[in-house]
py3Dmol code that shows the C-alpha trace and the ligand (Angstrom):
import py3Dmol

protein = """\
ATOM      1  CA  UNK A   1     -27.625-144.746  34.843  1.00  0.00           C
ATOM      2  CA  UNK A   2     -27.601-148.203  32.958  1.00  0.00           C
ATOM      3  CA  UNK A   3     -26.766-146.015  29.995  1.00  0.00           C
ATOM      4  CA  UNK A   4     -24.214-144.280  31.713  1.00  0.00           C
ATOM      5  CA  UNK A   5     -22.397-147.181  33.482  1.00  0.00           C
ATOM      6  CA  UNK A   6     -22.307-149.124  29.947  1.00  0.00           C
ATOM      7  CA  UNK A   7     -20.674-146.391  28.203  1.00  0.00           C
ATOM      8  CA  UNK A   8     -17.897-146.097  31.421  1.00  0.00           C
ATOM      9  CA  UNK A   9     -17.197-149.405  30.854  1.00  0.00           C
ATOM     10  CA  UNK A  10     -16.829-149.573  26.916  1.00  0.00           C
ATOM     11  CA  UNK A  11     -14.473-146.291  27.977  1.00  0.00           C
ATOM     12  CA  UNK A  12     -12.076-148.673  30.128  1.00  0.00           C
ATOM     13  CA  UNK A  13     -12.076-151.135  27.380  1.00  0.00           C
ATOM     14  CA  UNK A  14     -11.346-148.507  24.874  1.00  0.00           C
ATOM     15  CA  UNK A  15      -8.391-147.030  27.541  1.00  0.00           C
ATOM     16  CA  UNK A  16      -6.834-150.741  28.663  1.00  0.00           C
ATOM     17  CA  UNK A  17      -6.919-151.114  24.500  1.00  0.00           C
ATOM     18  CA  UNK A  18      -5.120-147.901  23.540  1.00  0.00           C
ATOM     19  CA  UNK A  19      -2.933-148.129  26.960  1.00  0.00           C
ATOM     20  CA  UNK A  20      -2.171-151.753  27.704  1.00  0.00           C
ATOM     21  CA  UNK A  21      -2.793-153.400  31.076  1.00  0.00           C
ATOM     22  CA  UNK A  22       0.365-154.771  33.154  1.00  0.00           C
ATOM     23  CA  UNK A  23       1.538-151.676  34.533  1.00  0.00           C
ATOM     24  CA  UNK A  24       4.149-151.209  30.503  1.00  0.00           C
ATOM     25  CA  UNK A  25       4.803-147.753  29.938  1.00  0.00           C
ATOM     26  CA  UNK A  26       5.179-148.503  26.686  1.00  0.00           C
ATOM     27  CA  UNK A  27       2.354-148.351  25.447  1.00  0.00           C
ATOM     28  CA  UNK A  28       0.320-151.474  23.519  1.00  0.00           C
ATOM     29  CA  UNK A  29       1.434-149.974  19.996  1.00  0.00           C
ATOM     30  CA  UNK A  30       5.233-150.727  20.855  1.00  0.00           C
ATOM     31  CA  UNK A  31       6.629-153.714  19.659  1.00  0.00           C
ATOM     32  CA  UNK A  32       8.674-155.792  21.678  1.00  0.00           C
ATOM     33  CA  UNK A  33      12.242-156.189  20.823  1.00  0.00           C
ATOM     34  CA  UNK A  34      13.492-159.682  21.735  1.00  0.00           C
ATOM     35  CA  UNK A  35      16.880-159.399  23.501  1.00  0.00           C
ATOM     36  CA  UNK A  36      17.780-162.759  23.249  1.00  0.00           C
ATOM     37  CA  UNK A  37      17.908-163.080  19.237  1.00  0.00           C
ATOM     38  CA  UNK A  38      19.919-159.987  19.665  1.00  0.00           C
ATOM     39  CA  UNK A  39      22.701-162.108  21.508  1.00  0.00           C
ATOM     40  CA  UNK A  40      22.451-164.637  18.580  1.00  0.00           C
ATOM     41  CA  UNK A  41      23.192-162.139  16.178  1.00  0.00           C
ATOM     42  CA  UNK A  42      25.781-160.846  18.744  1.00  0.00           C
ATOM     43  CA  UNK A  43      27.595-164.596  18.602  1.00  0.00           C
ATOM     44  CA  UNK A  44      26.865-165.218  15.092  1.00  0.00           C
ATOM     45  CA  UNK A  45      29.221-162.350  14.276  1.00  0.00           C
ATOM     46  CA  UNK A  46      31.911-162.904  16.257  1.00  0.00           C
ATOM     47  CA  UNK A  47      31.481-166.944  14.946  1.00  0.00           C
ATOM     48  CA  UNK A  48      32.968-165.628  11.829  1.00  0.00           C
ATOM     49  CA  UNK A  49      36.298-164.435  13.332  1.00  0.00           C
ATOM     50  CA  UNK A  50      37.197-161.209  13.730  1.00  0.00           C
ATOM     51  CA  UNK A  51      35.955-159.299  11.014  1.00  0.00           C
ATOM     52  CA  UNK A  52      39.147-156.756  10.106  1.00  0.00           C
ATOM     53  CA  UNK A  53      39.275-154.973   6.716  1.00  0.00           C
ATOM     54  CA  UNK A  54      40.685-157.634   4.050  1.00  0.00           C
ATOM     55  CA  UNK A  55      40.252-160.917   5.610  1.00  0.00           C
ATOM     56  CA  UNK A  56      37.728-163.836   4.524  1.00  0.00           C
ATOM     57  CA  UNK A  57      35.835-163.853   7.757  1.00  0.00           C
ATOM     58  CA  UNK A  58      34.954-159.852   7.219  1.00  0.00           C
ATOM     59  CA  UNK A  59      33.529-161.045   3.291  1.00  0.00           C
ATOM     60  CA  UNK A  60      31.417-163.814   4.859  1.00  0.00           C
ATOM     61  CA  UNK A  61      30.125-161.582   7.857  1.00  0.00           C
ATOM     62  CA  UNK A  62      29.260-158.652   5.119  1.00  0.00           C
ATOM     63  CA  UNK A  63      27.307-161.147   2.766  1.00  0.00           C
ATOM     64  CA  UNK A  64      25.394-162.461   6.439  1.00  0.00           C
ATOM     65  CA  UNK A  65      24.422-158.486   7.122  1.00  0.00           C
ATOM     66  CA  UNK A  66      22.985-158.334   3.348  1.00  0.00           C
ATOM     67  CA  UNK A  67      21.500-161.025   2.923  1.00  0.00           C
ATOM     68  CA  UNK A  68      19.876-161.117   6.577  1.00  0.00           C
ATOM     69  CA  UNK A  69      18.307-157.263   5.815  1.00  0.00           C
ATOM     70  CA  UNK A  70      17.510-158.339   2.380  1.00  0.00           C
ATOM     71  CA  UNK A  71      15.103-160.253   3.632  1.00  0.00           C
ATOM     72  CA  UNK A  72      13.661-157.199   6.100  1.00  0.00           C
ATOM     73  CA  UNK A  73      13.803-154.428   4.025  1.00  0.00           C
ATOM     74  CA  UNK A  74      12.040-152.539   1.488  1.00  0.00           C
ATOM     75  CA  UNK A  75      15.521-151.655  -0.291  1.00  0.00           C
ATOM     76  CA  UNK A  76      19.256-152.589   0.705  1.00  0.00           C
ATOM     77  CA  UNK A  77      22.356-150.798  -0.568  1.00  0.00           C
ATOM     78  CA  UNK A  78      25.667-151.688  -0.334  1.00  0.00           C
ATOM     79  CA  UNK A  79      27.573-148.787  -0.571  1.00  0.00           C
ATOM     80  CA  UNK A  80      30.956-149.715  -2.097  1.00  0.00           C
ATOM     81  CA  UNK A  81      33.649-147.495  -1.346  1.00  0.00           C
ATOM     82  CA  UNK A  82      37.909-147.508  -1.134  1.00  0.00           C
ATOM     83  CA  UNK A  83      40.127-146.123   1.442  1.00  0.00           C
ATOM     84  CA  UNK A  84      43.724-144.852   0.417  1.00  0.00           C
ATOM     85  CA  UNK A  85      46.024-145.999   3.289  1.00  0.00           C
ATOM     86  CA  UNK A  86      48.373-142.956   4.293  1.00  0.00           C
ATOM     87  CA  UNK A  87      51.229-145.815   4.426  1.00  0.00           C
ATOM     88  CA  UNK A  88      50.580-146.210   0.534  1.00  0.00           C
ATOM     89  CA  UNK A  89      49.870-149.550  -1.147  1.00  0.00           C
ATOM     90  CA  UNK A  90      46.463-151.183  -2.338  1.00  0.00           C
ATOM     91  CA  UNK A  91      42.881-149.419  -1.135  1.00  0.00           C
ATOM     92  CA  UNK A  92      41.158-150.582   1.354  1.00  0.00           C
ATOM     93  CA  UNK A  93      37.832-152.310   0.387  1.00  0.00           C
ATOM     94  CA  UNK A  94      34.799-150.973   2.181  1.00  0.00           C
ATOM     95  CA  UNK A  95      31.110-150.880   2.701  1.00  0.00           C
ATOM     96  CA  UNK A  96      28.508-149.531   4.655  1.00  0.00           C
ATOM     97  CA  UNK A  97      25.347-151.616   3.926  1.00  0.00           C
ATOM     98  CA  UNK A  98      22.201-149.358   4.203  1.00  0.00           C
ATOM     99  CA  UNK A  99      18.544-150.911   4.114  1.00  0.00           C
ATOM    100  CA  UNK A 100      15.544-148.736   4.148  1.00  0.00           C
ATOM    101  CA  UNK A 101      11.828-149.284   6.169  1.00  0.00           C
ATOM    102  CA  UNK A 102       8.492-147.392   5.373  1.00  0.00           C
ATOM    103  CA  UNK A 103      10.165-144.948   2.443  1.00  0.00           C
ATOM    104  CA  UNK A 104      10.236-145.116  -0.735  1.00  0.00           C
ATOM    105  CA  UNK A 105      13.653-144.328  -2.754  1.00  0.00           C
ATOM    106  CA  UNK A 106      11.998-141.226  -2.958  1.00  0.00           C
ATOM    107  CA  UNK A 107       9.788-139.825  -0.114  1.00  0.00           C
ATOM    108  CA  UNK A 108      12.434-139.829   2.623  1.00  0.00           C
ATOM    109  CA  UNK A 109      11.301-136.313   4.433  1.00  0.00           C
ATOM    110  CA  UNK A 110      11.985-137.273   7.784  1.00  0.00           C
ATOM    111  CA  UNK A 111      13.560-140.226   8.056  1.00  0.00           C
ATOM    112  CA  UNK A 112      16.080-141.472  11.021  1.00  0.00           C
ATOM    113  CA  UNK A 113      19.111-142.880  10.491  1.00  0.00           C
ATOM    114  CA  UNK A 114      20.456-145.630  12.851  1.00  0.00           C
ATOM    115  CA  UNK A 115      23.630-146.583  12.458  1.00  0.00           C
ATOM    116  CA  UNK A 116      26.080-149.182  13.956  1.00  0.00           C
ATOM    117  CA  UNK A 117      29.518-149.888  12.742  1.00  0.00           C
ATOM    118  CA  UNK A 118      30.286-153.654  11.866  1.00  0.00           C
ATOM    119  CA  UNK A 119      33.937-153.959  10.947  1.00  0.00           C
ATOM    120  CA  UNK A 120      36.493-154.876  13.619  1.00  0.00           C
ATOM    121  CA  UNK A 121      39.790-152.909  14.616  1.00  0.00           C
ATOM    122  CA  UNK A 122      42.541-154.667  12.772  1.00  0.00           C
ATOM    123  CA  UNK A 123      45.319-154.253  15.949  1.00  0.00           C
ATOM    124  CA  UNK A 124      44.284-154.851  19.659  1.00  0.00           C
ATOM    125  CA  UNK A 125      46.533-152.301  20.483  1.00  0.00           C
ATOM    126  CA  UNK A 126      45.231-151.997  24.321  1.00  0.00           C
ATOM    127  CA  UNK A 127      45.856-155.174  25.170  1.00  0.00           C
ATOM    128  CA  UNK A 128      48.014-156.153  27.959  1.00  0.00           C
ATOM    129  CA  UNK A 129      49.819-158.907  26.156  1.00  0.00           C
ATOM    130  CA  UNK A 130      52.845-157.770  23.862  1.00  0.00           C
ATOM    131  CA  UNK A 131      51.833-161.074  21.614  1.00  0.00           C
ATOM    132  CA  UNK A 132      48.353-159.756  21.281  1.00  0.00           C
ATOM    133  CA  UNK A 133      48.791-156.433  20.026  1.00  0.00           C
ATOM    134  CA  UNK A 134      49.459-157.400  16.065  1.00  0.00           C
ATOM    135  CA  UNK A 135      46.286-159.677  16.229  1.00  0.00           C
ATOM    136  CA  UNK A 136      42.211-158.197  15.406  1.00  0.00           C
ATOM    137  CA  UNK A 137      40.114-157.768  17.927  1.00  0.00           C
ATOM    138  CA  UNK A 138      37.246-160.496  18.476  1.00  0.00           C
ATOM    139  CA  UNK A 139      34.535-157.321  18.521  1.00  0.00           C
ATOM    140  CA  UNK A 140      31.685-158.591  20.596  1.00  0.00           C
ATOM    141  CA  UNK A 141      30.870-155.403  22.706  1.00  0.00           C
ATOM    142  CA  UNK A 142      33.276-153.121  19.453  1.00  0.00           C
ATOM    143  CA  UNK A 143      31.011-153.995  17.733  1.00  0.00           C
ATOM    144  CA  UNK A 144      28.871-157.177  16.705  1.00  0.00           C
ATOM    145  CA  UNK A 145      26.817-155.239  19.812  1.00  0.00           C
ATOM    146  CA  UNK A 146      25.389-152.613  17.808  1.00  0.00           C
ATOM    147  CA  UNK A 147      24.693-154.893  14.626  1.00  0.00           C
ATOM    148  CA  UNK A 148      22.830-157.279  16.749  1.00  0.00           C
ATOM    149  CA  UNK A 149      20.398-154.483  17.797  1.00  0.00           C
ATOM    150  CA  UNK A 150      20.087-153.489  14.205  1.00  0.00           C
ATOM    151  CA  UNK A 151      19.297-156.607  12.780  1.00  0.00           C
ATOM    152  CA  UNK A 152      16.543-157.223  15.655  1.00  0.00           C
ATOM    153  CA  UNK A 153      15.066-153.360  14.643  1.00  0.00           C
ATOM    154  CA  UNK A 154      15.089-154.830  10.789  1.00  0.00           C
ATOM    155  CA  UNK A 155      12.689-157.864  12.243  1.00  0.00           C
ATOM    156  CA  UNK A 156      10.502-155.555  13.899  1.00  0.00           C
ATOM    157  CA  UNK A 157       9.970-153.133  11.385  1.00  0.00           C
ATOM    158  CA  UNK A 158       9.396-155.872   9.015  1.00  0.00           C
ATOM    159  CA  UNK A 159       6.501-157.183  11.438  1.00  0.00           C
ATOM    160  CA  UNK A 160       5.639-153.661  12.344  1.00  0.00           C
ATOM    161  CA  UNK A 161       6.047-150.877   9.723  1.00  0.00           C
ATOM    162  CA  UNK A 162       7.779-147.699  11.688  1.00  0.00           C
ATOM    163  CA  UNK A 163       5.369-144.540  11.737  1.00  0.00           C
ATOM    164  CA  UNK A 164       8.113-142.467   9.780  1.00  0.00           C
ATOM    165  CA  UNK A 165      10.551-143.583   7.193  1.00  0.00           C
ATOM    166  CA  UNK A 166      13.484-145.781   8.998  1.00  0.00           C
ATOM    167  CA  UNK A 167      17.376-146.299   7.520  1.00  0.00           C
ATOM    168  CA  UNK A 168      19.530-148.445   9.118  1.00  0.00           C
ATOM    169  CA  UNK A 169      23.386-148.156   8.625  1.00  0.00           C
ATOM    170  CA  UNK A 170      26.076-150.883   9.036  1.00  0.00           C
ATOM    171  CA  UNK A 171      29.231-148.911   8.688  1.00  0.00           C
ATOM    172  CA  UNK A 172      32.368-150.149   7.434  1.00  0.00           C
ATOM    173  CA  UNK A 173      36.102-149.092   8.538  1.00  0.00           C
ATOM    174  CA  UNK A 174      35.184-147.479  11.360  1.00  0.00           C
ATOM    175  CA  UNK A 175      38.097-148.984  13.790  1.00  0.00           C
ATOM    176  CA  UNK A 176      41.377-147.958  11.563  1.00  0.00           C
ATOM    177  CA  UNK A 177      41.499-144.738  13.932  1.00  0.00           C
ATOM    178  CA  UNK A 178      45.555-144.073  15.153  1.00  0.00           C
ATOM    179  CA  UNK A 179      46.624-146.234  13.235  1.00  0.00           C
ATOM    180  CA  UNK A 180      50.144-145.985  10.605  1.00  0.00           C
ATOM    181  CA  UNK A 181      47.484-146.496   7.909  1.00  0.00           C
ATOM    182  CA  UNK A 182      45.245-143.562   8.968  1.00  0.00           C
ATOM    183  CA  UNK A 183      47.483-141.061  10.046  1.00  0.00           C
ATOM    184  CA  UNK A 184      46.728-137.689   9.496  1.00  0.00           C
ATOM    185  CA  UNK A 185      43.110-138.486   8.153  1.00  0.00           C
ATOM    186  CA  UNK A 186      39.937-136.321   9.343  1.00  0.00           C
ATOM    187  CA  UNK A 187      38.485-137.576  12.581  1.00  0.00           C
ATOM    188  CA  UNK A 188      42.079-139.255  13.662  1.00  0.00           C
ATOM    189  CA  UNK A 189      41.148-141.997  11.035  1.00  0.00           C
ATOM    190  CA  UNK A 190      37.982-143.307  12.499  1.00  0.00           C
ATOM    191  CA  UNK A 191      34.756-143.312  10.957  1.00  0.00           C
ATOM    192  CA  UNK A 192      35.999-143.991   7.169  1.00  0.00           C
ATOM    193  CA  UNK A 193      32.197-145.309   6.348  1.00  0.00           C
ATOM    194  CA  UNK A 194      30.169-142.721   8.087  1.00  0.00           C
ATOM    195  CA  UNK A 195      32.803-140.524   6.673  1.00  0.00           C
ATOM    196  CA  UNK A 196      32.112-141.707   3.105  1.00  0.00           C
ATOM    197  CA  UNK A 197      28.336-141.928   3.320  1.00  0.00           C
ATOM    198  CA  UNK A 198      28.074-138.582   4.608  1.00  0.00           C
ATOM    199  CA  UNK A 199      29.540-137.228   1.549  1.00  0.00           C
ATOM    200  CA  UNK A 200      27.736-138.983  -0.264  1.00  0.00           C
ATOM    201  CA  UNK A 201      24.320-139.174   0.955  1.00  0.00           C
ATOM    202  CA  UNK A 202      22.109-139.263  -2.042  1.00  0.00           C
ATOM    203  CA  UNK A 203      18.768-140.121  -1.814  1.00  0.00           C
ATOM    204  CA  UNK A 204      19.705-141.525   1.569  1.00  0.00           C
ATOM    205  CA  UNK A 205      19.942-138.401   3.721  1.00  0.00           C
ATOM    206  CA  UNK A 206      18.170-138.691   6.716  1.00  0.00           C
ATOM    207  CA  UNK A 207      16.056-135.750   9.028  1.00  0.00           C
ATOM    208  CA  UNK A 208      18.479-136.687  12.003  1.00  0.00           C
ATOM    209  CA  UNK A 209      20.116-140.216  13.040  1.00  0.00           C
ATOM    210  CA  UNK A 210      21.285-142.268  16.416  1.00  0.00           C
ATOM    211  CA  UNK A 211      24.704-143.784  16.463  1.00  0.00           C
ATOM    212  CA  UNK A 212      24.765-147.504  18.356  1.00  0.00           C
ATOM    213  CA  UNK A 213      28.363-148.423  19.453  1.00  0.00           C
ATOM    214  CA  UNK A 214      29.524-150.454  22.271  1.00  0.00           C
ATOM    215  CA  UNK A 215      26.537-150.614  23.962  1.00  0.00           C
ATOM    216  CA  UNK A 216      26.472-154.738  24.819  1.00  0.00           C
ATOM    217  CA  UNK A 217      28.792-154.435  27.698  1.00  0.00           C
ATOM    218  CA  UNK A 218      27.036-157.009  30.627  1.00  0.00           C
ATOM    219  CA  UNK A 219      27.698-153.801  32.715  1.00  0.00           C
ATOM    220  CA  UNK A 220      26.112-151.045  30.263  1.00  0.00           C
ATOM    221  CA  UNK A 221      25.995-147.764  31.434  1.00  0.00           C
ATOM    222  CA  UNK A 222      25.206-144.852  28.466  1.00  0.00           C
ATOM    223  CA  UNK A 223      25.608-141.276  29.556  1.00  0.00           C
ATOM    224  CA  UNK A 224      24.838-138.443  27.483  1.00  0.00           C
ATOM    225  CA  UNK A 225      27.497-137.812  24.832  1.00  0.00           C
ATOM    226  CA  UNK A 226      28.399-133.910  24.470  1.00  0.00           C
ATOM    227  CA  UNK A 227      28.653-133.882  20.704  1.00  0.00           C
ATOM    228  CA  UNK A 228      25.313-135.444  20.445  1.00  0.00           C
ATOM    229  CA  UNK A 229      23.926-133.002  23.233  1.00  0.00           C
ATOM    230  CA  UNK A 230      24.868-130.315  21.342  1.00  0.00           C
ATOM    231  CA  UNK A 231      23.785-131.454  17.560  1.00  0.00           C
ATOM    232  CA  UNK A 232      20.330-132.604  18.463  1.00  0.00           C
ATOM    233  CA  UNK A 233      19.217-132.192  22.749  1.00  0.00           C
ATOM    234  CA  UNK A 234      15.738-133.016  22.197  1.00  0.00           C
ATOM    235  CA  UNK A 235      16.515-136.290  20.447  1.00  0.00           C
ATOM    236  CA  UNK A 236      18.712-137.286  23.218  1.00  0.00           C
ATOM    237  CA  UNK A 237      15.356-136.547  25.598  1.00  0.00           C
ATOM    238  CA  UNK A 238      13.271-138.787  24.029  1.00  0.00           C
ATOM    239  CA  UNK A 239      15.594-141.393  23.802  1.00  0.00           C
ATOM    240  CA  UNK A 240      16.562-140.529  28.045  1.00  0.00           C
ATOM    241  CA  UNK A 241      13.255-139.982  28.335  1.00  0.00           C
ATOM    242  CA  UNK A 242      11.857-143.375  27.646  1.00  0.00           C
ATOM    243  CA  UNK A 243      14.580-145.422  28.864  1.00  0.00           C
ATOM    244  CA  UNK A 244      13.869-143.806  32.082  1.00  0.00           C
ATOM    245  CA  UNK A 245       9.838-144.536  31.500  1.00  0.00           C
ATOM    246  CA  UNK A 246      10.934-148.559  30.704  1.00  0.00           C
ATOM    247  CA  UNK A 247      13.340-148.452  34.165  1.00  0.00           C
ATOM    248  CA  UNK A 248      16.348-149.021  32.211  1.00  0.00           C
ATOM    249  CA  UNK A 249      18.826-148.136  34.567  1.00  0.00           C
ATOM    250  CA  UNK A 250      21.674-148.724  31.933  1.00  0.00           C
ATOM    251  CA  UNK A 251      20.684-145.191  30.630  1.00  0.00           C
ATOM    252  CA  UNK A 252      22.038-142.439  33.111  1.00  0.00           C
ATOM    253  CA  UNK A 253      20.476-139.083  31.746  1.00  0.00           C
ATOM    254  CA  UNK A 254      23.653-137.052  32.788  1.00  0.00           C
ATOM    255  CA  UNK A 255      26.433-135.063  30.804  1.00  0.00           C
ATOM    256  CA  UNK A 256      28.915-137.491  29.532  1.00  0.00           C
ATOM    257  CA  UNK A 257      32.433-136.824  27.864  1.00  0.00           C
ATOM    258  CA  UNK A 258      32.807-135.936  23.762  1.00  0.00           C
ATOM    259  CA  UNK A 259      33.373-139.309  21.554  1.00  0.00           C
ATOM    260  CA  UNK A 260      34.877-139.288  18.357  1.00  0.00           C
ATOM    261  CA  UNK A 261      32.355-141.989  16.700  1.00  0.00           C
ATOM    262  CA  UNK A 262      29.914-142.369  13.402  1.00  0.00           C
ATOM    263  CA  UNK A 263      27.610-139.975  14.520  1.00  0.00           C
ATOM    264  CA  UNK A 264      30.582-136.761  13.658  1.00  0.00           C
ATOM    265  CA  UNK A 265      30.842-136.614  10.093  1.00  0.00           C
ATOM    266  CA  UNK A 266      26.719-136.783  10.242  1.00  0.00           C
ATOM    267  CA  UNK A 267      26.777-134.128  12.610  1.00  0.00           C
ATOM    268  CA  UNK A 268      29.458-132.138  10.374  1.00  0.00           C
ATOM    269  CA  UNK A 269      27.447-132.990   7.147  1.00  0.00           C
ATOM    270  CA  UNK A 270      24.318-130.708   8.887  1.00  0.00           C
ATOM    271  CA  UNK A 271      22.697-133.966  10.000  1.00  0.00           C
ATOM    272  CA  UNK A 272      21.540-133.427  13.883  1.00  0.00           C
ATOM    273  CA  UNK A 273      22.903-136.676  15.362  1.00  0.00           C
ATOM    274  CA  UNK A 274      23.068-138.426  18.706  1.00  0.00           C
ATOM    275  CA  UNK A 275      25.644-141.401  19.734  1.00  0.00           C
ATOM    276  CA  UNK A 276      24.800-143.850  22.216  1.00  0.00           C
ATOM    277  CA  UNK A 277      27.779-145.493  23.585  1.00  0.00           C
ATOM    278  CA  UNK A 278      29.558-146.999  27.046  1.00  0.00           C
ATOM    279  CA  UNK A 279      33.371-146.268  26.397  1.00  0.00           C
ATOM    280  CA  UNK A 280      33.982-147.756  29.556  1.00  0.00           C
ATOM    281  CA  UNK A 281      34.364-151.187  29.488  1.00  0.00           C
ATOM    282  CA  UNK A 282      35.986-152.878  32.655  1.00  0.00           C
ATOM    283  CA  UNK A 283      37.866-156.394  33.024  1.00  0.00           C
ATOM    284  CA  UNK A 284      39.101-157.352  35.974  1.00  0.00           C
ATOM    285  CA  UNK A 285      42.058-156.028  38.083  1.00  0.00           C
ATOM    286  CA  UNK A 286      41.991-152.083  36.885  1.00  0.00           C
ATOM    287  CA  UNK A 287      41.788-153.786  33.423  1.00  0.00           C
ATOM    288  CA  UNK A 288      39.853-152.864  30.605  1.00  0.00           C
ATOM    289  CA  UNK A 289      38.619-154.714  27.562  1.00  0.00           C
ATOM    290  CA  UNK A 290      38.354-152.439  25.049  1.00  0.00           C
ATOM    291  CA  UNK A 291      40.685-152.959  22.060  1.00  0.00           C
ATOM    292  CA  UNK A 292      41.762-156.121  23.541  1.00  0.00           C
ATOM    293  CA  UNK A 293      41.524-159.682  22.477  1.00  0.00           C
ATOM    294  CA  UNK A 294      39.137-160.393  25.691  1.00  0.00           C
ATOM    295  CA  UNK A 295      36.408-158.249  23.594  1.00  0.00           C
ATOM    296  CA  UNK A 296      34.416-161.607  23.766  1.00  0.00           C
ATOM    297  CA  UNK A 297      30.374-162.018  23.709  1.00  0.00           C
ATOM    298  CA  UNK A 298      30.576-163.223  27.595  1.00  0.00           C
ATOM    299  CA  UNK A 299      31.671-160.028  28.351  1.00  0.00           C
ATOM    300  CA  UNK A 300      28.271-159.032  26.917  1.00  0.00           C
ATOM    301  CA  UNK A 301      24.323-159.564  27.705  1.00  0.00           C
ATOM    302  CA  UNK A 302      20.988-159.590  26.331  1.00  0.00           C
ATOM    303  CA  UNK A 303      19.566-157.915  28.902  1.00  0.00           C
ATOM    304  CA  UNK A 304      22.017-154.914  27.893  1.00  0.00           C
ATOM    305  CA  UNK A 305      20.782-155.412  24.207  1.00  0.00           C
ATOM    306  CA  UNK A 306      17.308-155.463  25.291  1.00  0.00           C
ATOM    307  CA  UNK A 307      17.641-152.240  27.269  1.00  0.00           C
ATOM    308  CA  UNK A 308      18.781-150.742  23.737  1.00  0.00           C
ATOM    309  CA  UNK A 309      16.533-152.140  21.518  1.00  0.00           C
ATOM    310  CA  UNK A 310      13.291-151.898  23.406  1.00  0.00           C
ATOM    311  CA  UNK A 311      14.163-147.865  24.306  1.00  0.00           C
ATOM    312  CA  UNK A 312      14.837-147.378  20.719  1.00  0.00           C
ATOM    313  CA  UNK A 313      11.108-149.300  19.806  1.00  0.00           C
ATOM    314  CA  UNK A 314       9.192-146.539  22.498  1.00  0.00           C
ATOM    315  CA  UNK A 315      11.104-143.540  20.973  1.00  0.00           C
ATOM    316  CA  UNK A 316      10.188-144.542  17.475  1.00  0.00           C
ATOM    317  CA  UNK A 317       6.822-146.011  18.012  1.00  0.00           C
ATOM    318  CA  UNK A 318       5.302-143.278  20.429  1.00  0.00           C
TER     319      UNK A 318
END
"""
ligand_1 = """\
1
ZN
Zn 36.725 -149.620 18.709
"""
view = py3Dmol.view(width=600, height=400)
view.addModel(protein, "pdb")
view.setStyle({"model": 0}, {"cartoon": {"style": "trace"}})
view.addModel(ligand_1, "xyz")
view.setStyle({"model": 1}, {"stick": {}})
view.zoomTo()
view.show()
């Protein structure tokens, strides 16, 4: 019985070890993702100014993103590339910065892809303000929001090497959509980086990759995307799947509407590819936010960043 009673309770210790204690469903091998220097990187982006194609405060927030992942990640890449505006005139300097966790330049069988664009939409053409309209946006939630949960996945692998090879993607030009500039481009003239990288993929081409974009809206609410739902379903799952096991409510495992966003040209370049993202972002008064110059980070939250990051940790980790 002694015998028997001693080797019950070395099998809770073993359990409570491989488990956790606390009542986490995360289990004890996922990291924790710290919300909070998520909203720091949130702020320290839009502390540059808006960061719109051309302009000084986009060169000093690029040279921020490299030089913070340089100091995460087994490789970084800055993938150079020009964009012809239909209007005519000079290219349009871009790049998608691309820094690489657990894989060598070579062995990348597997790997996911995450992906957030970081450039800011050069008009605020939705907002109510006639004045307004010519100006950038500020890009808090559009989309310093999906950077900031990059750079906080960068710390974590650093500290806690990913069980399959990692990429994560800053993508450049993605806001120059319906624009003079774009018109008559593929994908309305959004997605220029994704758009790029995805014909150009190299030794970068991932198994399958999520999309992050405007998901640091205070009120976050991320429905199933139908593009993603129908390029990779059982990636969606795990990602619904434990968001539901943590209690984030943000994530709503229902159908959602079809999004023109990063994760297209992926899907179009035979890369199965999900997009997380809360379109719907409501001011006050019927108003919306979106595209406007009150795209600010108190519009946002960490606890919206934290519902993200920490899903994204238990889908990778477990
Ligand atoms: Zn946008």
């Amino acid at each position: 019985m002694r015998l028997i009673r001693a080797s019950m309770a070395f099998l809770c210790i073993c359990l409570l070890t491989a488990f956790g204690c606390g009542g986490s469903n995360a289990g004890a091998t996922t990291p924790t993702f710290d919300g909070a220097r998520a909203m720091a990187d949130l702020r320290t982006q839009c502390d540059f100014g808006p960061r719109a194609p051309g302009t000084a405060e986009r060169n000093a927030c690029l040279t921020w993103i490299k030089t913070t992942l340089t100091g995460l990640a087994a490789q970084v890449e800055d993938q150079a590339f020009t964009m012809h505006p239909a209007t005519g005139g000079a290219g349009i300097a871009g790049n998608n910065v691309l820094a690489r966790f657990n894989a060598s330049r070579q062995t990348t069988t597997g790997a996911l892809l995450i992906g957030a664009h970081w450039d800011c939409r050069p008009k605020a053409d939705q907002d109510g303000t006639a004045a307004n309209q010519s100006k950038a946006v500020p890009g808090a939630n559009d989309a310093a929001s999906g950077v900031a949960v990059l750079i906080e996945l960068a710390r974590v692998f650093k500290q806690t090497p990913p069980p399959r090879p990692v990429y994560l993607a800053c993508w450049d030009l993605e806001d120059m959509g319906q624009l003079p500039e774009t018109q008559g481009m593929p994908y309305l003239g959004f997605c220029a980086g994704s758009r790029f990288f995805s014909q150009n993929m190299g030794n970068w081409r991932p198994a399958e990759a999520v999309n992050l974009d405007m998901i640091g809206d205070a009120n976050l609410r991320i429905t199933r995307e139908s593009y993603s739902d129908y390029s990779n379903a059982a990636l969606n799952d795990k990602i619904f799947g434990a968001a539901r096991r943590l209690g984030y409510t943000q994530f709503v495992n229902q159908g959602g509407t079809a999004i023109i966003d990063d994760h297209k040209p992926l899907i179009d370049a035979g890369v199965p590819s999900v997009d997380l993202i809360d379109l719907d972002y409501p001011g006050p008064n019927s108003n919306h936010y979106w595209h406007t110059m009150q795209d600010t980070p108190d519009k946002c939250s960490e606890a919206s960043l934290k519902a993200v990051g920490q899903t994204l940790c238990a889908m990778i980790y477990n």
